[in-house]
Residue, then its C-alpha position, 0 to 999 in steps of 0.5 A: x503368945x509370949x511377952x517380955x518387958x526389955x531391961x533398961x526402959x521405962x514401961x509406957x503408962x498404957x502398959x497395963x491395959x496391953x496386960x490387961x487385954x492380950x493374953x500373954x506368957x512372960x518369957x525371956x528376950x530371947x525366947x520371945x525373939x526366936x517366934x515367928x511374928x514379933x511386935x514392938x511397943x514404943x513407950x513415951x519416950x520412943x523406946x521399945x520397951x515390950x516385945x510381943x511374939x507370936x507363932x502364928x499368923x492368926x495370933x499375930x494379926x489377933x494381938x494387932x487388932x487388940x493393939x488397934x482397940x487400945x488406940x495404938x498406932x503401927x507404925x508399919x502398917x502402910x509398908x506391908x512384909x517390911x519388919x523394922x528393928x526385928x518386929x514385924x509391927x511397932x505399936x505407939x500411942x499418938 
């Protein structure tokens, strides 16, 4: 899976465990972009600021089971097959 930290907004204080527990390669935007699955990370202040994308599907729902073990919240998991702002989950803390 690839990862990229978007230019002009603050990381959350969560981030490291995110590094810390995925595996992930730093990429660009755009070649994080251009996976199949991308997933958002809302930081305090509602940004996305971490785009996270993978190729397949199993690697998608791995990275959203992780997610789920750090505490995040999807924010789209009750609306199935919807992406919002390109991602097809946006994880938050509560």
């Amino acid at each position: 899976m690839k990862t990229t930290l978007i230019d002009g907004f603050t990381p959350a204080k969560f981030d490291k465990e995110i590094a810390g527990n995925l595996l992930l390669e730093s990429a660009t935007e755009d070649e994080v972009r251009a996976q199949k699955f991308l997933i958002g990370v809302r930081n305090e202040d509602g940004d996305i600021y971490r785009l996270i994308g993978a190729t397949k599907h199993n690697s998608f729902t791995n990275a959203v089971e992780e997610l789920e073990d750090l505490e995040l919240t999807d924010e789209l998991a009750d609306m199935d097959g919807t992406t919002h702002e390109g991602c097809d989950a946006i994880f938050r803390q509560e």
